[in-house]
Each structure stands twice: as structure tokens, then as C-alpha cells.
N, C-alpha and C positions, 0 to 999 in steps of 0.2 A: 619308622621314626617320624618322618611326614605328618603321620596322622595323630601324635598330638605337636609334634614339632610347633607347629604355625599357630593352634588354638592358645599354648601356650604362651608363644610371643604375641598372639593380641590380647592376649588377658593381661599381659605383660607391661602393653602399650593402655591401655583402658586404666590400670590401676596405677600407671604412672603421670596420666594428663590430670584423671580425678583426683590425684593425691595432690598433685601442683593447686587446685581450687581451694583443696581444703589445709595446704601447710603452710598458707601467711605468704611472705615476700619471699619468691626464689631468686638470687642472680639472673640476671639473661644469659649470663656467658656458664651457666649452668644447666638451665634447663631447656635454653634452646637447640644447645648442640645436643644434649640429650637424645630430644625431638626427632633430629637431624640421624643419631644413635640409634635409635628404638625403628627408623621409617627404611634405612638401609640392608637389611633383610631382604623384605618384601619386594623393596625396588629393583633389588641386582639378583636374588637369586629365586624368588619366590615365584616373579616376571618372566623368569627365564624360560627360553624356547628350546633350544638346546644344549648337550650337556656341555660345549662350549661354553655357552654361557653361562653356564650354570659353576662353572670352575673357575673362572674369570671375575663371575659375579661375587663366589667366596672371597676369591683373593683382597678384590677391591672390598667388603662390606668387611675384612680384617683391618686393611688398613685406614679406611676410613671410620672404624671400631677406637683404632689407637690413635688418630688422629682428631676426631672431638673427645676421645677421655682426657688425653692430654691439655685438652683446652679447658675444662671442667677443672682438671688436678691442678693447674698453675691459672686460674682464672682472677686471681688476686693481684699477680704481679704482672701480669697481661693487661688487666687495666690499666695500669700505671707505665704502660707504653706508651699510651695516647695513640693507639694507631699505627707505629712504626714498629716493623719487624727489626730482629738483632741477630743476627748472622747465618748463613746457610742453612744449617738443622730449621729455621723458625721459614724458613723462605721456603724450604722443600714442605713443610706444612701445612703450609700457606698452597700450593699449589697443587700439594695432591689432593687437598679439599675443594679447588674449583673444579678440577678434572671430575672427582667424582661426583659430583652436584650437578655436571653435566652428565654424566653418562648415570646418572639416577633417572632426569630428566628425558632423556635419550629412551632410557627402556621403557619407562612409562608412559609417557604418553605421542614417543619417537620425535625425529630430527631436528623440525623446524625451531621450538619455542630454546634446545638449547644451538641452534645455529647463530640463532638472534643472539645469543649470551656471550657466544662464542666472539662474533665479529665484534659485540662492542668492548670483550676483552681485548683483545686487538686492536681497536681502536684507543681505550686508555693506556696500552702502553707505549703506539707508536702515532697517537693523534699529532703530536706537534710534526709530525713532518706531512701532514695533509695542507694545501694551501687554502690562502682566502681563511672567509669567514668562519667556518666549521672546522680550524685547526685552531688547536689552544694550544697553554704555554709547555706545559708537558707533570707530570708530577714524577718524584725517583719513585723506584720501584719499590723498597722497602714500604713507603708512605701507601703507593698505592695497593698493594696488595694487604698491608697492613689492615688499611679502612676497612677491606673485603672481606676480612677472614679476622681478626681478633678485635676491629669493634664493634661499633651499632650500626655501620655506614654499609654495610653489606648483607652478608650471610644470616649474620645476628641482628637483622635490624626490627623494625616495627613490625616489619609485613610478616616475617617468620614468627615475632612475636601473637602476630593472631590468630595463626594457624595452631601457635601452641596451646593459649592459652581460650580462646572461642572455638575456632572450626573444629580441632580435635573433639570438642565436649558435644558440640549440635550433630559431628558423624556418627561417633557412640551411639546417641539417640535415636538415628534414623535405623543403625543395625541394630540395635534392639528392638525396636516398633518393626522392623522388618522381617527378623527373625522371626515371629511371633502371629502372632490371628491379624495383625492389623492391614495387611492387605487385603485379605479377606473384608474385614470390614469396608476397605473405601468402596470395594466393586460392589459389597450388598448396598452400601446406601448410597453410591448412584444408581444401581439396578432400580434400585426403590422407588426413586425420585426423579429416574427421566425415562425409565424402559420401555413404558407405555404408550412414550411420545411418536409422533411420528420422526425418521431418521432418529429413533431411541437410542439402538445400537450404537450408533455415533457420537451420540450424547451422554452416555453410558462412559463411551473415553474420555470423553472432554473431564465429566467429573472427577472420575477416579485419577484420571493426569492431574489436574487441580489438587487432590487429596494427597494423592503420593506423591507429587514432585516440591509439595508444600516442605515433603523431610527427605526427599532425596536431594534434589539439590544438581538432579544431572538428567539432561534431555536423552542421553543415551540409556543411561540407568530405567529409567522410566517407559520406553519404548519397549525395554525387555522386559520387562514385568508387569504393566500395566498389559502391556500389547500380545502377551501370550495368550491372553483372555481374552480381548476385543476384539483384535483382527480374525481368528475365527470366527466368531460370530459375525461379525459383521459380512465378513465375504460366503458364511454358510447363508444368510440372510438375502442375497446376491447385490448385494453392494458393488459398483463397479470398484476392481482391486487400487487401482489409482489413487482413488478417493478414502478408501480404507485404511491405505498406507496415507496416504496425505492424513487423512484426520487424526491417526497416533503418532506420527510424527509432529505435528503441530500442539496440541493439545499438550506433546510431553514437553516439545522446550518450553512451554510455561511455566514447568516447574523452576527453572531457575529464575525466573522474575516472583515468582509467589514467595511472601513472606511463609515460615522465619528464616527457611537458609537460606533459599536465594541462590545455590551453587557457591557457598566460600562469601558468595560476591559482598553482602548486605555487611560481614564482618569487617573486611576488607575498608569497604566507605568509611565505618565506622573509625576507622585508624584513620584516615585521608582525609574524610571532613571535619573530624573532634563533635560530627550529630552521634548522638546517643542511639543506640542499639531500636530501643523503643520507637525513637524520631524514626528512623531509618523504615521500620516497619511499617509506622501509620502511613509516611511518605510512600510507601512501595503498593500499599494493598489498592487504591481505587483503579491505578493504573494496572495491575495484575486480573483485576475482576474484568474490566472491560477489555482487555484483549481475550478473556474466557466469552466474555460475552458478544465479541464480535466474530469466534469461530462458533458460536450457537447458530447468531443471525447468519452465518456464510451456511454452513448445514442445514437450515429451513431453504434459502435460495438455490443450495444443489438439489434438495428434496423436491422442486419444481422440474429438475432435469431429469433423475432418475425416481424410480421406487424405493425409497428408503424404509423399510418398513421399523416396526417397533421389534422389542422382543417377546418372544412365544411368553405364553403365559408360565407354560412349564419351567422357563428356564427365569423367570424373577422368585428373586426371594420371598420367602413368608417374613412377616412382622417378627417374628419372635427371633430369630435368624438375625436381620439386620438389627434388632435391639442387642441383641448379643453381640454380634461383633463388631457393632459400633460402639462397645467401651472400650473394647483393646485400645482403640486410636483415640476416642475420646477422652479417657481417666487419665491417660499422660499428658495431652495437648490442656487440657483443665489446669492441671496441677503446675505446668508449664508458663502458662497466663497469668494461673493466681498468684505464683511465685513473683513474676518478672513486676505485674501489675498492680497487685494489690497488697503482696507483702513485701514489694521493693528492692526483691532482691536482682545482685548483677545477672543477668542473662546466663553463665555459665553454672551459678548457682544453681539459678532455676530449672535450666536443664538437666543439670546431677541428680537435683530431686524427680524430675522428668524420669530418667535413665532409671531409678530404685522404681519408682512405679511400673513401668513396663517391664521389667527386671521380671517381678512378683506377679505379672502374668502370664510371662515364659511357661508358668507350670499346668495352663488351663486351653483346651481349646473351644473349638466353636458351640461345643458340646456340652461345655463345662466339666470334662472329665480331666483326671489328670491321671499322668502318665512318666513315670520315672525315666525312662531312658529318652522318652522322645523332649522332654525337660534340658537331657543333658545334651543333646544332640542342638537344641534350639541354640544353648548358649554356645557352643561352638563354632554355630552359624553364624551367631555375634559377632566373637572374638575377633574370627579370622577377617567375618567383611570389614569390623572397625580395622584393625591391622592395618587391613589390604588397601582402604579410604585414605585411614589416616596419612601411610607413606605415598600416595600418589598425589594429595593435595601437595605434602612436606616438599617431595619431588620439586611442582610447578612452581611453588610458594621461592624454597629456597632458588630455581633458577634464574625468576623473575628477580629475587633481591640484588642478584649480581644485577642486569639490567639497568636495575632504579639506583644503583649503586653507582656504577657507574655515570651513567645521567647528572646525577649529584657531584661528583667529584670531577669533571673535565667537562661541569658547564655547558653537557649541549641541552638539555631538555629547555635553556632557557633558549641556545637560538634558534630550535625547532618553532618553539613559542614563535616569536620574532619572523618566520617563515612565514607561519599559519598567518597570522596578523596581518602582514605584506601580502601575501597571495589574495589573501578574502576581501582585500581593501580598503580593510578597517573596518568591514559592515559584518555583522551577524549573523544573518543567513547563511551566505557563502561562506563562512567560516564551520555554520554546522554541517553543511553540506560536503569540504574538505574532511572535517571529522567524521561522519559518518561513513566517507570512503572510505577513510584511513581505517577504521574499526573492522568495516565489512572485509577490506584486505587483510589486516592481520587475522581476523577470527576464522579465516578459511584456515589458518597453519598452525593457531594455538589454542588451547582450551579457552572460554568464556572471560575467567576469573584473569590468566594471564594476558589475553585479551585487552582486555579492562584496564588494569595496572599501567599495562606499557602505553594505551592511548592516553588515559586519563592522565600520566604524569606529562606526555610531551604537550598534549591540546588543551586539557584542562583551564589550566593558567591563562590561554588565551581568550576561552571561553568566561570565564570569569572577568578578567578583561577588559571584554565586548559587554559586560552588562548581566551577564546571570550571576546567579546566585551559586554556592561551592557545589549544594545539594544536587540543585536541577544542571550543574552540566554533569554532577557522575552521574546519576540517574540515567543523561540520556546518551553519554559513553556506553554504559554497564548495559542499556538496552543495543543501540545497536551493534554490540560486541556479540550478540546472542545470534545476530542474523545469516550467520555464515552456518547455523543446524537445517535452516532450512533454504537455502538460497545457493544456489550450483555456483562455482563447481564442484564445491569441496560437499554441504550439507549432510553433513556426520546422521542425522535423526533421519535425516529420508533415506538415506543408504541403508541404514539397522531396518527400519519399516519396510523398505522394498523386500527386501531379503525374504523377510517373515514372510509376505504375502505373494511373493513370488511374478513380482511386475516390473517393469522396465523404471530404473530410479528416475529418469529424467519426465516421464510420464506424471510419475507420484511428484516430483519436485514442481513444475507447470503448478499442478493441483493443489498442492503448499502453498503458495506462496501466493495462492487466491485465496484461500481459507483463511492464511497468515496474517493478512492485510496487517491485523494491529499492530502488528510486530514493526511494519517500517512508521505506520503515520501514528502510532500513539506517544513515540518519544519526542517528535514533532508539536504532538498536541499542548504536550508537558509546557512547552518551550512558547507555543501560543498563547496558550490558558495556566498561567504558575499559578491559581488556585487549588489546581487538582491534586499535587503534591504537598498542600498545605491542612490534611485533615484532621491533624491534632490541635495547631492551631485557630483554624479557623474552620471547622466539620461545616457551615453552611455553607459558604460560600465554594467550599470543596466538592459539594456534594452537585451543587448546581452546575460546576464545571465537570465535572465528573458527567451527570447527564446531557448536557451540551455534548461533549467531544463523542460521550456515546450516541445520540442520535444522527451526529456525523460520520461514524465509523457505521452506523448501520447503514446506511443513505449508500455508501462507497461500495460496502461489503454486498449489501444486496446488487448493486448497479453493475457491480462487477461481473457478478455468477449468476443472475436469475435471466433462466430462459425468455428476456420479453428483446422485445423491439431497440434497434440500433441508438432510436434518437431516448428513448425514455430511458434507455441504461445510461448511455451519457452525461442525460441532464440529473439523473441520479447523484448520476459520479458529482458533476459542478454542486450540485444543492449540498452532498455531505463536504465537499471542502470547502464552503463557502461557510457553513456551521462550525466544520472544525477549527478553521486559522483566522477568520471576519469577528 
């Protein structure tokens, strides 16, 4: 049953986000519980490990089945509550939907991000008896659960609304570009265009990470599929394994700072700052290339330590090869552009038309032959990875809005603000440097995107504040929310790398987080030089900072890992930060 069971319900999920693009104005309080609908499957029993769970998972994905239809079927006169629940039946509804939004959360991506959910549930219903500054007046219960669950101040709020309406359409895309030749292509046209080099192999990852994590969207993701390819070669090539795992590790969390998805995240701003999807992208790309460009320059400077060789001749593609399967990736990514770019269409549009394009090459391989069964097998590969995406983004998405939910409605997000503000002592620096902590500690316990959300709402405002601009403090939230893939203890991407390559993680993480460099000092740079995030508006001046902060990060990046003498790595180090932040 299984085996069309799940294809079916992501065919299910696929033809119900693209139907939401193409059917004009849907209610929120219809198509997000939908969402919420369509991702509960997947989360409670799809996820499941054992048949425990798997019985447990039914039961809950019934009653949270009947508990957003019901919100959909009286969605009319649910608004005209304003917010406040009306007697026990509406209260118990109310609450079986936060339980399960956590334990959606809980299976997917496990404890921490709904522990955080948990205690500020707890904290909104029994804040007023906390003393001092961080207790507020209290709200009734009706009210506040109300907000959570039947109007926009919670469950159903923006953040859920982006997941439904953008990130569901850009996941589609990536499983169907996935499904399909297009990985293939990114490995032949970095094979193509760096294999030859010396530390090729290494470079060979860096690309294809670039390429694929451009529509994956997840440093994990990326590691397993880029990295099933690279990391043998590379260690067949005798690459020390540390460094092997370090460089697909590294190279893969890029994908979630590369435009267009970004991990969720680029959507997400987009709700939080009111910059335009487009903005968001010009703003993300100079700073995404030079962290590629600064694990290049780190991989010439280990190529002084070890033998990095290039790869065998036998093992690069031929021309005809990489022209081939670089349209799988390219005909979508084109039509994707032309759409968003030059026929002005919203970003979801353009990816729908993105989605038919790639769609209509499901049926062709590297070879150009086509093949009936292996056609049908691709889109099922689709269905289910969209499915499986969509309800684990839904998962994070709806657990965070309880969070941001709460924050909003008992008032603390502003005297976290008010913390940050007093701690840093009014000066800027220090206040990005508390942010930064704050990021690096929660991103060790929750995903990137949730990450982001939770810091961005408590620090943000302070950061703005102090003098930046809405764009450049998410920017440099959403970047150093990334730095807990590769920075111990937790570093999710070097743990999957080690694995594969079979080295001690704290070995590969060391070797990380030298390759990394960009990752801590380029959101830094952002905040140094605000030209570099400015290249729709102002591409010259963007561009000159753009190469500034990179001949700083290479200055550091070489200083740090090239085999030379104490004093001239040093002054290395000094000359690139004196370039980056002077």
C-alpha cells in the first residue's frame, strides 16, 4: 500500500500549493491549515521509526485531520471571533493543535526547537506570576490561545503563510530538478571547469555544493548527494580524510546562503523585511560567491600542505556530456529568471513555470533516450521528496509561529530587545557580537531557518536600533544562524561528512572551520562595508566592496592554513582584517 500510498499524497501536496498560485485569493484560515493538512502524514507517520510510532502517529495525523477541516469548514465565523475562543469544544481544539504542531516538530527534526515552544507556551500562560521585568500582566486563556490557533497571531500567521505560499513552490522545484539529470549536470560542469586544477577534486565540491545547494536549500541535503560523489574521489586521490570531509562539509552549508532558496531562509526575510524576493536575492548573491571564493583560496593554501592532486583524465567528462546535462539544470534555472526577471512575474509563478519545464525532462536522460517506466519512477521520486520537504519545512515553520506568537502577544521580544540594548551599551559592535552568540547557541538545537526567525525577532529590532539597516541585520542573523553545520559541538554537515569518509568529526570540524573562515567574518564584512549588499542598487560600488572584503578574506584565509612561517601568517591575518573592517 506504501508504495503508491506516499507518491500519492505528494502528488497530492504538489497539486494543491500549485493550485493555490493559480486560484486567485484563497482565505488564510483555509489554505494554511490545509498546509498544516496535507504535511501531517508525513511528519507523524511517514517519519516514524517504530510501529509505536507509527500507531500514535495515525491516531494524532486523524485528529489533527479533524481539527484543521474543522477550521477550514467554520472559517467564516472563526473570524468574526477576533481571536477569542467560545467554550470548551473550541479550547480542546485549540490545544490538540498545539500539542500536535509540537510533536510534528518533535518527529522531524526532534526536541530542542519544540522544547523552546513548549516553555514559551508556559510562559504565556503563567508569565504574570514570573517577577521583575520579564513578568507581564497576564492574558485569559481563551484570548490567548485564541491568537495561536484561529487567528493570524500564531499558527496561521505570515510565517506559515510563506511556507505555503513560496517555500512549498521553490521545494517542488528542487525535487523535481532532483529527480531528474540535474545533478548529474552540476558534477559534469564543475568536473569540467575545475578538475584539472590542482586540489581539482576539492573544487570539483565546492562547485557542484554551489550548484546544488543553489535549489536544495539544506547543508545536510547537500552533503549526501553532492558528497557521495566527491568524497571518494577525493580520498581515492589520497586526500587527507579530514580535509575531504571538511571541504564537503563546508562547500555544502553554502547552499543555504546561495540564492534562490537559501534554506526557506530568503522567503522568510522576505515576510520580515517587506524587500522584495528579487532584493533579497541581489542582496544575498556577492556575499554567497565570496564565501565560495574564500573556501577556493583556503584549498590552494592546504594544496601547499598536502598533495592535492587534480582529477584523472579518465574520470572528466567529455564536452558533449556536460553540454547535455547541463540543460537539465540550465532550461529550468533560465525560464525561472526570465520569468521572475524579465516577464515580471511573482517568484512562485515563475517557479511553477520553472516546475513544467523540468517536469518535460523527467522523460529524457543523459543520453537523450527516453524511457517509460524509468519517467514514472523519476516522478515519484518527486512527489514523495516534495511531500517529505514540504511537511518538514510545515513542521519547523508552524512550531516557530507558536514562538513568534507568543513573543507578540506577552511582550517579551521587546524586553529581550531592551536586554541586548543595556548589555552592548548602546554601542554596536557588542551588540553584534551578543547576536552572534545568541545565533551560534540556538543554531547548535534548531534548524538554520528556525534559527533565524527566533533570533531575528528578539535582536533584530535592537540591531536596527543601533543603526543598521532591516536588510543588513537579517542578513547577518540568517548568516550566523548557519554557523552551528560547522562549528562543534553540535555541526550537523561535519558529523554527515565524517560519517561518509570515515574520520574522527572533531578532526574534519578543526579543518572546517579553517576552510570556513567566510562563514564567521563575511557577515561581519556586511556590517563593515553595507555596499556589498547593495548590488541592485548601486552594482559599482557593490562590486568594489565585494572585491575589498574579498582580498581580506583571502589575506586571513591563506594566513591561516598556508604552510609558511609564524610571523608572515600573522601579519597575513592583521593585513586581511585591516582590509576587511578599515
Amino acid at each position: 500500500m506504501g508504495r503508491f500510498l506516499w507518491p500519492a499524497l505528494g502528488a497530492a501536496s504538489i497539486a494543491f500549493h500549485l493550485w493555490l498560485i493559480f486560484s486567485g485569493l484563497v482565505p488564510n484560515l483555509v489554505s494554511r491549515p490545509l498546509h498544516m493538512a496535507l504535511a501531517l502524514p508525513w511528519a507523524l507517520i511517514y517519519l516514524a521509526k517504530t510501529p509505536l510510532q507509527q500507531w500514535s502517529g495515525a491516531v494524532l495525523t486523524a485528529l489533527g485531520l479533524a481539527c484543521t477541516l474543522w477550521i477550514v469548514w467554520n472559517q467564516d465565523a472563526l473570524g468574526d471571533q477576533y481571536g477569542t475562543l467560545f467554550g470548551p469544544f473550541q479550547i480542546a481544539v485549540s490545544v490538540a493543535l498545539l500539542v500536535i504542531v509540537l510533536e510534528m516538530a518533535r518527529r522531524a527534526i526532534g526536541w530542542p526547537l519544540p522544547l523552546v515552544a513548549l516553555i514559551m507556551l508556559v510562559y504565556g500562560l503563567w508569565g504574570q506570576h514570573v517577577p521583575g521585568e520579564f513578568g507581564f500582566a497576564g492574558v485569559p486563556l481563551e484570548s490567548f490561545l485564541g491568537t495561536l490557533t484561529i487567528a493570524e497571531g500564531g499558527l496561521w500567521g505570515s510565517l506559515t503563510g510563506v511556507s505555503v505560499s513560496i517555500v512549498a513552490v521553490f521545494v517542488i522545484f528542487g525535487a523535481v530538478l532532483n529527480a531528474g539529470e540535474a545533478g548529474q549536470g552540476f558534477m559534469n560542469v564543475a568536473a569540467a571547469a575545475a578538475g584539472r586544477l590542482k586540489g581539482g577534486a576539492a573544487k570539483v565540491s565546492v562547485i557542484s555544493s554551489a550548484l546544488f545547494g543553489s535549489i536544495s536549500g539544506s547543508a545536510s541535503a547537500n552533503v549526501a548527494s553532492t558528497g557521495a560523489i566527491t568524497l571518494p574521489a577525493m580520498t581515492r586521490l589520497g586526500y587527507p580524510r579530514a580535509l575531504a570531509g571538511a571541504v564537503e562539509a563546508v562547500a555544502s552549508s553554502g547552499g543555504q546562503i546561495m540564492p534562490p532558496l537559501m534554506g526557506a531562509g530568503a522567503f522568510v526575510m522576505v515576510e520580515l523585511t517587506g524587500v522584495p524576493y528579487t532584493g533579497i536575492m541581489a542582496a544575498a548573491f556577492l556575499p554567497a560567491l565570496l564565501y565560495f571564493a574564500a573556501v577556493w583560496v583556503g584549498i590552494d593554501a592546504f594544496a601547499l600542505r598536502h598533495s592535492l592532486q587534480g582529477l584523472p583524465a579518465d574520470e572528466q567528462p567529455g564536452a558533449r556530456a556536460v553540454l547535455i546535462t547541463s540543460g537539465f539544470f540550465l532550461v529550468p534555472f533560465c525560464v525561472l529568471i526570465w520569468g521572475m526577471f524579465a516577464a515580471g512575474f511573482t517568484p512562485q509563478y515563475a517557479a511553477s513555470l520553472a516546475i513544467l519545464a523540468a517536469s518535460l525532462l523527467l522523460v529524457l536522460d543523459g543520453r537523450l533516450t527516453f524511457d517509460l517506466s524509468r519517467t514514472g519512477k523519476r516522478l515519484e521520486q518527486a512527489a514523495v521528496s516534495a511531500g517529505r520537504q514540504i511537511a518538514t519545512i510545515a513542521a519547523i515553520i508552524l512550531c516557530a509561529s507558536i514562538i513568534i506568537g507568543v513573543l507578540g502577544i506577552t511582550g517579551l521580544g521587546v524586553k529581550i530587545t531592551s536586554l541586548i540594548l543595556s548589555g552592548s551599551g548602546g554601542l554596536l559592535w557588542p551588540a553584534l557580537l551578543l547576536t552572534a552568540l545568541a545565533c551560534l547557541i540556538l543554531g547548535m538545537e534548531v534548524p538554520t531557518t528556525a534559527a533565524y526567525v527566533i533570533c531575528v525577532s528578539v535582536a533584530g529590532p535592537a540591531l536596527i536600533e543601533l543603526g543598521l539597516e532591516p536588510l543588513q541585520a537579517h542578513l547577518f542573523v540568517f548568516w550566523f544562524a548557519l554557523l552551528s553545520t560547522i562549528t562543534p559541538p553540535v555541526c550537523g554537515a561535519v558529523f554527515i561528512a565524517a560519517g561518509m569518509v570515515g574520520e574522527n568529526w572533531l578532526k574534519v570540524a578543526l579543518s572546517a572551520m579553517a576552510l570556513g573562515l567566510g562563514l564567521y567574518l563575511i557577515p561581519l564584512g556586511m556590517i563593515a562595508n553595507p555596499a556589498l549588499i547593495k548590488l541592485a542598487a548601486t552594482p559599482g560600488l557593490a562590486l568594489l566592496a565585494a572585491l575589498k572584503v574579498g582580498i581580506g578574506l583571502a589575506l586571513v584565509s591563506f594566513g591561516v592554513i598556508a604552510p609558511k612561517a609564524v610571523w608572515l601568517r600573522c601579519g597575513l591575518v592583521a593585513a586581511g582584517a585591516a582590509v576587511l573592517f578599515v
